[in-house]
N, C-alpha and C positions, 0 to 999 in steps of 0.2 A: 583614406578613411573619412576624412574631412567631409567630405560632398555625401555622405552617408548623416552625418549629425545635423542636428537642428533643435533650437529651442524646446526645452520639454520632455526630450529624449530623458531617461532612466539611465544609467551607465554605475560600473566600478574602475573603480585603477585596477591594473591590474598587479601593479607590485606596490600597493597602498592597501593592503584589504581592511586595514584598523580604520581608515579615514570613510567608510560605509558607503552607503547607496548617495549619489550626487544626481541632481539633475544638470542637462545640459544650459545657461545662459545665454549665451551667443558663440554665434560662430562667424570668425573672421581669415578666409583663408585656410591655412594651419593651425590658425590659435583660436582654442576652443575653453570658454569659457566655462569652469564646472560649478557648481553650489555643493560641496560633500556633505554628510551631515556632522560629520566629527570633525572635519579641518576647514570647512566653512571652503569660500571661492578660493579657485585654484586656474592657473592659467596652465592648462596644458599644448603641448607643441603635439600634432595629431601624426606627424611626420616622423618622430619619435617615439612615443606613446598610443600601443592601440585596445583604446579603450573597450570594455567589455559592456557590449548593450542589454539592457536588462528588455524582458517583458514590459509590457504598458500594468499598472498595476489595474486590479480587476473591483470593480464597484461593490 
C-alpha cells in the first residue's frame, strides 16, 4: 500500500474513525506518516494498517 501513498494524499484509519480525515506527511518505506485532524500525527506501519484513501477535496 505504501508505494500507493505520498505527501498530500487525504486518507481515514480505518479502525480510528473518531480521529477524522488526516493528510498523508511522509512516506518512508512502511512508515507513513499521517497529520489526523483529532489525534494530530500518527505513525502508521502501512504493512499493517490499510489505510482508506479519500477523494482530492474539490475547490
Amino acid at each position: 500500500m505504501s508505494t500507493e501513498l505520498h505527501p498530500g494524499l487525504r486518507v481515514r484509519h480505518p479502525d480510528q474513525p473518531d480521529w477524522g480525515v488526516g493528510q498523508v506527511q511522509s512516506v518512508a518505506g512502511d512508515r507513513v506518516t499521517v497529520n489526523f485532524a483529532e489525534a494530530g500525527k500518527v505513525l502508521i506501519r502501512s504493512d499493517r494498517v490499510a489505510l482508506i484513501l479519500l477523494p482530492p477535496e474539490s475547490d
